[in-house]
NULO-196025 format. One record per residue (C-alpha): residue number from 1; x, y, z. Coordinates in nm, 3 decimals, decimal comma. Example, Ala and Ser with C-alpha at 12.3 -4.5 7.8 and 13.67 -1.06 7.14 Angstrom:
<nodes>
[node 1; [1,230; -0,450; 0,780]]
[node 2; [1,367; -0,106; 0,714]]
</nodes>
This chain:
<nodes>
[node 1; [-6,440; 18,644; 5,642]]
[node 2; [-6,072; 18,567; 5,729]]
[node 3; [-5,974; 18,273; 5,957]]
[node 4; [-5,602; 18,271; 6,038]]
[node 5; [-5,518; 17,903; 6,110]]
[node 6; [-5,149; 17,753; 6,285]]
[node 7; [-5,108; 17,469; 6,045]]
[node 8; [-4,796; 17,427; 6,281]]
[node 9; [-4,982; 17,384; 6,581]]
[node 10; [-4,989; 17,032; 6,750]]
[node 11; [-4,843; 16,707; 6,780]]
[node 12; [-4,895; 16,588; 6,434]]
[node 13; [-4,830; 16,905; 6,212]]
[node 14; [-4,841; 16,990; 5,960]]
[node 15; [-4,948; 16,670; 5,787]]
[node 16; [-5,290; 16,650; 6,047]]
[node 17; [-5,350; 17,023; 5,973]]
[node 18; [-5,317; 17,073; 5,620]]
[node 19; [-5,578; 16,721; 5,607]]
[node 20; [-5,826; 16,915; 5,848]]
[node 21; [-5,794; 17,242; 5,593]]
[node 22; [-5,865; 16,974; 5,303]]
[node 23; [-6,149; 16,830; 5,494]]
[node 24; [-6,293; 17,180; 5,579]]
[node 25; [-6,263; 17,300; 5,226]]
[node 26; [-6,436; 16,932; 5,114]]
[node 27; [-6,785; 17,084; 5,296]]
[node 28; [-7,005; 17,313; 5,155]]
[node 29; [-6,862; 17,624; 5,311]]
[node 30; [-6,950; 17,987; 5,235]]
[node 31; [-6,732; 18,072; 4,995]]
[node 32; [-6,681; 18,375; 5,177]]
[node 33; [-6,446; 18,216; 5,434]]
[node 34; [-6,099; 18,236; 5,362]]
[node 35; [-5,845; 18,077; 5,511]]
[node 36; [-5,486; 18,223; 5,611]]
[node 37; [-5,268; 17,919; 5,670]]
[node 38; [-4,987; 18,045; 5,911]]
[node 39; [-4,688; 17,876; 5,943]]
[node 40; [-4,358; 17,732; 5,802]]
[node 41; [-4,377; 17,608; 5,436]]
[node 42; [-4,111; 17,437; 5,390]]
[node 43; [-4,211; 17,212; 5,667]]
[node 44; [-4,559; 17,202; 5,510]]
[node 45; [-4,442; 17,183; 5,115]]
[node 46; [-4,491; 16,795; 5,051]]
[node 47; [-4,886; 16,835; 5,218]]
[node 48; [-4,994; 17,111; 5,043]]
[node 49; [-5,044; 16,919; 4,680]]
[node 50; [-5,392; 16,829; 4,868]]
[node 51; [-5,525; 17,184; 4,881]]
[node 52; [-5,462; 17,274; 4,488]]
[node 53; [-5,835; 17,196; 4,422]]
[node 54; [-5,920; 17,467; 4,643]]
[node 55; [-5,678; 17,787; 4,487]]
[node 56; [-5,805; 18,105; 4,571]]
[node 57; [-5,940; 18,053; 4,916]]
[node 58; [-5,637; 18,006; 5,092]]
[node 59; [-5,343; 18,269; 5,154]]
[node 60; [-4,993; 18,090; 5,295]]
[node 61; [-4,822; 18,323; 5,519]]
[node 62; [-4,487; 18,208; 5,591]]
[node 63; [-4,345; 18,149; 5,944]]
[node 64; [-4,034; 17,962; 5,999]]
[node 65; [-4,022; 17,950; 6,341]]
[node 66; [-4,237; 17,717; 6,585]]
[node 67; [-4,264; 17,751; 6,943]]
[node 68; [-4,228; 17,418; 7,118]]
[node 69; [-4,547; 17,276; 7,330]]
[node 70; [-4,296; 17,263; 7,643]]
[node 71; [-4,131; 17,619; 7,604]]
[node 72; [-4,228; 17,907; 7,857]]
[node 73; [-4,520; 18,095; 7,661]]
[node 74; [-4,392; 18,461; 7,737]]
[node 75; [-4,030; 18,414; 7,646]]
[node 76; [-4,101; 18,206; 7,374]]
[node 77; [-4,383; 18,469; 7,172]]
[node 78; [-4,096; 18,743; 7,290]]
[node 79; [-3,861; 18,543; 7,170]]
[node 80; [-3,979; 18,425; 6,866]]
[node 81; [-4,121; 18,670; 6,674]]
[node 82; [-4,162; 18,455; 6,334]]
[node 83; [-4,332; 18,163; 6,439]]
[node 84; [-4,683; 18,089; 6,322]]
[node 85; [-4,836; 18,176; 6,697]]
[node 86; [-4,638; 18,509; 6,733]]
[node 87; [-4,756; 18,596; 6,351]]
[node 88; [-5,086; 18,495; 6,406]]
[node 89; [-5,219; 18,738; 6,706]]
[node 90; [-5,019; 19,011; 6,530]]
[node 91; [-5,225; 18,971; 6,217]]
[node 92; [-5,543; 18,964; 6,383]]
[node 93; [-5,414; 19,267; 6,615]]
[node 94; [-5,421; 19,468; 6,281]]
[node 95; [-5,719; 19,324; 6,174]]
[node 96; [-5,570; 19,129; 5,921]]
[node 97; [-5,758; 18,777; 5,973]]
[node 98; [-6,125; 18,820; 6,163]]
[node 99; [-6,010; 18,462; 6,384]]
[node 100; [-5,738; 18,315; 6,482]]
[node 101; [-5,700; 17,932; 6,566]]
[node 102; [-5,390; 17,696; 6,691]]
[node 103; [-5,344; 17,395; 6,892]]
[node 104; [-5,043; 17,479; 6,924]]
[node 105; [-4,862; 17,595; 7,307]]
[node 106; [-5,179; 17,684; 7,510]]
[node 107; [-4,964; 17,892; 7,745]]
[node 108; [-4,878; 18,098; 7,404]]
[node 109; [-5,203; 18,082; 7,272]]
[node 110; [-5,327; 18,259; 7,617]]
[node 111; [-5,045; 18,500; 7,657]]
[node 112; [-5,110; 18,586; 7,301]]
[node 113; [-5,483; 18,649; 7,364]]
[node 114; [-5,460; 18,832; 7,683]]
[node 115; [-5,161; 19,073; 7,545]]
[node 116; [-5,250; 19,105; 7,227]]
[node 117; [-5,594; 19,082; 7,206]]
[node 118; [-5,684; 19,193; 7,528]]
[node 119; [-6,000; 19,142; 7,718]]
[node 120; [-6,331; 19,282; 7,633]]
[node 121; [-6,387; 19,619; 7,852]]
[node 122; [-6,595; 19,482; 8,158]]
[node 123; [-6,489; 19,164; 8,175]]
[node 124; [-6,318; 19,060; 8,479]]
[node 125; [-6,103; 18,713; 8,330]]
[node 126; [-6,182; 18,566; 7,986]]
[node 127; [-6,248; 18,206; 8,037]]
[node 128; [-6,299; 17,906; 7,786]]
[node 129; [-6,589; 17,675; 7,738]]
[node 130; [-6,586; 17,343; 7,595]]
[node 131; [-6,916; 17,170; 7,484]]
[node 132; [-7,025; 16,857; 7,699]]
[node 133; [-7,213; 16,560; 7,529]]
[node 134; [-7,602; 16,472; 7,615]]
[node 135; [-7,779; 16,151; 7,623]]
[node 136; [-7,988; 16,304; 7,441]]
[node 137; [-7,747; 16,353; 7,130]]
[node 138; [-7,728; 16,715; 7,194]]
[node 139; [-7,483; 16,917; 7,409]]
[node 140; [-7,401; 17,167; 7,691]]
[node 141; [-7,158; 17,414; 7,728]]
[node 142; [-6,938; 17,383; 8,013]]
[node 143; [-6,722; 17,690; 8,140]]
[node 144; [-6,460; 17,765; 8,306]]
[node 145; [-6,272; 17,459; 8,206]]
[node 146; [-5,888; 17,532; 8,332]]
[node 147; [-5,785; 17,915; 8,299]]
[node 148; [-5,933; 18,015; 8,589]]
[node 149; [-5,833; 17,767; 8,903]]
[node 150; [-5,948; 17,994; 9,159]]
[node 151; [-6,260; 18,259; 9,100]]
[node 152; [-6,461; 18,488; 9,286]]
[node 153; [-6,874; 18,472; 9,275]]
[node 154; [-6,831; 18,779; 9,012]]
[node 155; [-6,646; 18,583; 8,782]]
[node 156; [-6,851; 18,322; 8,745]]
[node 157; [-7,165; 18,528; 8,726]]
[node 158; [-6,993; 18,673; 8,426]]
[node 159; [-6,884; 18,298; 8,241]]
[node 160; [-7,246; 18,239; 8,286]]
[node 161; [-7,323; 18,544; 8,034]]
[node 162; [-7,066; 18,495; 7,840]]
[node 163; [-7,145; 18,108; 7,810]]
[node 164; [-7,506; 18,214; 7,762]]
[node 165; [-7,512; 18,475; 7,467]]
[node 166; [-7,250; 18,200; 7,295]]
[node 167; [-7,533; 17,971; 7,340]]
[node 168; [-7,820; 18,153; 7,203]]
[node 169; [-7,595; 18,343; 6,929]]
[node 170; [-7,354; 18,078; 6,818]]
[node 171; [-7,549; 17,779; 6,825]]
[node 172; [-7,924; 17,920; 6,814]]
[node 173; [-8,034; 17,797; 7,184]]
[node 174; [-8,324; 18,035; 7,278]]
[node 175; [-8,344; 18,146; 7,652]]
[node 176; [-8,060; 17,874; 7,754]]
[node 177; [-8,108; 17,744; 8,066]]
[node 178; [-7,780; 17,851; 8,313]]
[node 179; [-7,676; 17,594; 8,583]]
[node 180; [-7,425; 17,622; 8,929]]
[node 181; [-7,245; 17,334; 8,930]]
[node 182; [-7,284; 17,214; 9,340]]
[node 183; [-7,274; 16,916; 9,548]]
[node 184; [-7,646; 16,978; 9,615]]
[node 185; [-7,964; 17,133; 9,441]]
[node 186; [-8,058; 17,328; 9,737]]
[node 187; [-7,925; 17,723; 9,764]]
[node 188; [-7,689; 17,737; 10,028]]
[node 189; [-7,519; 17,439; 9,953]]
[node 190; [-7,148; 17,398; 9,841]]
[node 191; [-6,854; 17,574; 9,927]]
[node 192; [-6,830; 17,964; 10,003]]
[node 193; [-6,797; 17,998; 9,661]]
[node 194; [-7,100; 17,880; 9,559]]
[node 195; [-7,278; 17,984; 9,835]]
[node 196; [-7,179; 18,369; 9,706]]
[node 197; [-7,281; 18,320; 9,372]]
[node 198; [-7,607; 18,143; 9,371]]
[node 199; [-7,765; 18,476; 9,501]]
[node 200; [-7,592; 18,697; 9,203]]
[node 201; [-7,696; 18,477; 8,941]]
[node 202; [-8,070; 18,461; 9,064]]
[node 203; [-8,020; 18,865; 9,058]]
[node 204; [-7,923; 18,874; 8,700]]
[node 205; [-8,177; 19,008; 8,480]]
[node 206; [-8,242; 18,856; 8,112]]
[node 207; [-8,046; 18,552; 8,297]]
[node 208; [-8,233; 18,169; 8,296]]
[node 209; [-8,065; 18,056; 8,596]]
[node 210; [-8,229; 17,714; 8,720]]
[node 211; [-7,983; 17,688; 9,030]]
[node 212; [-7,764; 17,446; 9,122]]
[node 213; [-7,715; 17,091; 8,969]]
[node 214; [-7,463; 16,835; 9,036]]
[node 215; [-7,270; 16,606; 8,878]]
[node 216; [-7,531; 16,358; 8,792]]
[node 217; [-7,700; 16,640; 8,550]]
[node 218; [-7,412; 16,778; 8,382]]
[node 219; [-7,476; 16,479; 8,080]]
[node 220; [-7,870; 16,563; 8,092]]
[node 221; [-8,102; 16,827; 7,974]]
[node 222; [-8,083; 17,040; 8,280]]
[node 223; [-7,901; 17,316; 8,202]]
[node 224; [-7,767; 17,420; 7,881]]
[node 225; [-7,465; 17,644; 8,039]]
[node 226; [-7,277; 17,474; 8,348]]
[node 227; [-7,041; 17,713; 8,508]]
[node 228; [-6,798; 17,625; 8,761]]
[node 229; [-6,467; 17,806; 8,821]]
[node 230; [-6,166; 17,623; 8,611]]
[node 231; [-6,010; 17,347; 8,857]]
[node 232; [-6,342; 17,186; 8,917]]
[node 233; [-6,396; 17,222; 8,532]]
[node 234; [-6,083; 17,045; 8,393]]
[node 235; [-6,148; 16,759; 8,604]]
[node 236; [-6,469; 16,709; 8,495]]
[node 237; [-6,363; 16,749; 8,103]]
[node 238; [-6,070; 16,550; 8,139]]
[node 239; [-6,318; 16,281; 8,331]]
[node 240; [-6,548; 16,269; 8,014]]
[node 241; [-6,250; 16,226; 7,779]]
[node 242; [-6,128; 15,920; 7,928]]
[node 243; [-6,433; 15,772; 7,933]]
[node 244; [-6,434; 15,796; 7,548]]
[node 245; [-6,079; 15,660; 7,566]]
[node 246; [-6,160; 15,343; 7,817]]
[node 247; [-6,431; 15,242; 7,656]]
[node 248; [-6,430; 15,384; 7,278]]
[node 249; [-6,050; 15,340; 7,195]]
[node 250; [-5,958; 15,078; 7,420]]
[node 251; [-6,264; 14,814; 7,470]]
[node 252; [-6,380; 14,931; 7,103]]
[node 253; [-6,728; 14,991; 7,234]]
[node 254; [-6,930; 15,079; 6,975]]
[node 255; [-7,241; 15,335; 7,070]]
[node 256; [-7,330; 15,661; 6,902]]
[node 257; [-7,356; 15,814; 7,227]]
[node 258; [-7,010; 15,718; 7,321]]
[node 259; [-6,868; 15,876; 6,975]]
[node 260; [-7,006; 16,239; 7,076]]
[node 261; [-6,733; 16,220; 7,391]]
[node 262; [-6,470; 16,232; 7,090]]
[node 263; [-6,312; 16,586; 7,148]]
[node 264; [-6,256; 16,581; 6,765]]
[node 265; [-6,608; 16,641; 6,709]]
[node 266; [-6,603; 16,941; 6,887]]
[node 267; [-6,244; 17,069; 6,761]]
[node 268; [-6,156; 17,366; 6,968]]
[node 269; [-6,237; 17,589; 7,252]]
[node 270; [-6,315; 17,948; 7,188]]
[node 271; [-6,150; 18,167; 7,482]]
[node 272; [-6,473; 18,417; 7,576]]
[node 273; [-6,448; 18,751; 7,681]]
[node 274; [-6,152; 18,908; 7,447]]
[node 275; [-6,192; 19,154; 7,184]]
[node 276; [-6,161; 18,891; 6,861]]
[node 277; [-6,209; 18,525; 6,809]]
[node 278; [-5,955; 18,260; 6,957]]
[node 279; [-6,002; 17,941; 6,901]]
[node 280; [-5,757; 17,619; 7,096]]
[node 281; [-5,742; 17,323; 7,050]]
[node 282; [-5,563; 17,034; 7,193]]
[node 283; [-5,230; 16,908; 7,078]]
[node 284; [-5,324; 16,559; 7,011]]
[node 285; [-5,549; 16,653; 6,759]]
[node 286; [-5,585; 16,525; 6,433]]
[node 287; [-5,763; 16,632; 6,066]]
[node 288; [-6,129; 16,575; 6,202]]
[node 289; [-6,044; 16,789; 6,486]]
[node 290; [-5,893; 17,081; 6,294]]
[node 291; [-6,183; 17,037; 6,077]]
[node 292; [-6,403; 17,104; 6,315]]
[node 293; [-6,229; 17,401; 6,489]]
[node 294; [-6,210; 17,573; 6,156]]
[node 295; [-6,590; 17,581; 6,181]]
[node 296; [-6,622; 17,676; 6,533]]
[node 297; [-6,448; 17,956; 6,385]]
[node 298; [-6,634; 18,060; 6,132]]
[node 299; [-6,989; 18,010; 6,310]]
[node 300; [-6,849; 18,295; 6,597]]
[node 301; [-6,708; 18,548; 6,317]]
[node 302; [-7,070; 18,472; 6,135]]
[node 303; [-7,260; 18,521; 6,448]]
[node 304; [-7,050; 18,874; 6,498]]
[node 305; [-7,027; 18,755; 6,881]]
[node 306; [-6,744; 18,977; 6,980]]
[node 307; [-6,972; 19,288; 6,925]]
[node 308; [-7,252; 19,104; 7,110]]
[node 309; [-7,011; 19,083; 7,416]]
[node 310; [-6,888; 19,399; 7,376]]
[node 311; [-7,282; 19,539; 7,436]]
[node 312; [-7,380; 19,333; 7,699]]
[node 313; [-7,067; 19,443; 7,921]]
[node 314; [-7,106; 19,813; 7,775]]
[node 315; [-7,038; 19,898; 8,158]]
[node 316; [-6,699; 19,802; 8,325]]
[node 317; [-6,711; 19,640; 8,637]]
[node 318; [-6,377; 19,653; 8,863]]
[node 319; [-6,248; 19,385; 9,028]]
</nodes>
């Protein structure tokens, strides 16, 4: 297994990124996985001393350029064909890494996946799910969570497959439990939106859809998968961050449950629905978080859940 990792990604390259690739390495990983650490080294030359303990499972692949986190995401991968981002989806286009991972320019990072990669036949939008903490220690998966501002009833009926088989392969859920995020439990609530896709996702066979559930139950065992289209998402993910932030980082309250709303601890958000593993992550981050997204990584290549997509949506739909 090859994971092909932007150590230039992010606000605090590369020194936060080559620390998360020493902290990854530090586990007891398959020794299988190999990483392909993309990016420019002679930015990353005084960092890399760390990573000597761990020769032979690592590959540094040069790229000198960088694309900015405020530069426009199609110009700039046009543009700049030698940065780490650019490099990165071309190497898994030829099937030279089995992943790729950045937290680098999410416009790039998108661009890059639906270009280059290229959506898995039958599905409608890729979207990208981020896991939500539980009081009971555990977590949900929460999707669409900001590509897709606007949907129609079909696309969320598909992010609640696609958020379900990444349950039950990925993370070993059996029969998750699929929830419409409403302002109500009863069908026919909500917008027109949700009104329209209740019905379709009660239709869906092989599907555990429990109906809606509102705000209230999004931090609860109710449903494992939560799908709502992306504006509604992002709110609510951006919601749960600063409440880790208020009360975490800035009143120093300290409470295990409170440390699971740490987006490190999750480290990156696969996009779903695209023919090979992408992994984002924000541009923040720091080594725990890279850590972490490195595994994300590794548990979707392991899992082989591109193929399991691939079968499930064996028949294209047309939007």
């Amino acid at each position: 297994m090859k994971i092909g990792f932007d150590f230039m990604g992010g606000d605090y390259a590369p020194s936060e990124t080559i620390a998360g690739v020493h902290q990854f390495f530090q586990q007891d990983v398959d020794p299988s996985v190999h990483l392909v650490l993309i990016g420019d080294l002679k930015a990353a030359a005084s960092y890399l001393s760390v990573l000597e303990p761990f020769q032979g499972r690592y590959t540094l692949v040069d790229a000198p350029e960088t694309i900015g986190m405020h530069e426009h995401p199609t110009k700039a991968l046009k543009e700049k064909q030698n940065s780490s981002i650019a490099i990165g989806f071309g190497m898994l286009q030829m099937q030279k890494i089995d992943a790729f991972c950045s937290a680098g320019n999410t416009g790039a990072m998108m661009v890059g996946a639906m270009y280059t990669v290229k959506n898995i036949e039958g599905i409608l939008r890729p979207t990208i799910a981020s896991p939500i903490p539980r009081a009971d220690g555990k977590w949900n998966l929460l999707l669409d969570v900001g590509i897709n501002a606007d949907c129609k009833p079909e696309n969320l009926v598909q992010f609640a497959q696609l958020g379900s088989l990444y349950m039950q392969k990925v993370y070993g859920v059996e029969n998750p439990k699929v929830g419409l995020l409403n302002i109500g439990e009863e069908e026919g609530k909500g917008n027109i939106l949700c009104q329209a896709t209740y019905p379709l996702l009660n239709s869906v066979e092989g599907l555990n859809f429990v109906g809606n559930i509102e705000g209230r139950d999004v931090f609860k065992y109710k449903a494992e998968v939560v799908v709502c289209e992306g504006f509604v998402g992002n709110v609510l993910l951006k919601t749960a961050e600063s409440i880790y932030d208020i009360f975490r980082v800035e009143r120093k309250v300290d409470d295990e449950l409170l440390d699971t709303y740490n987006f490190e601890v999750y480290g990156g958000t696969p996009i779903l629905g695209i023919n090979k593993p992408v992994v984002i992550g924000h541009g923040v981050s720091h080594a725990l978080a890279f850590k972490n997204m490195l595994n994300v990584a590794a548990r979707i290549v392991d899992a082989d859940l591109m193929n399991v997509f691939k079968a499930h949506f064996a028949q294209p739909i047309t939007e």
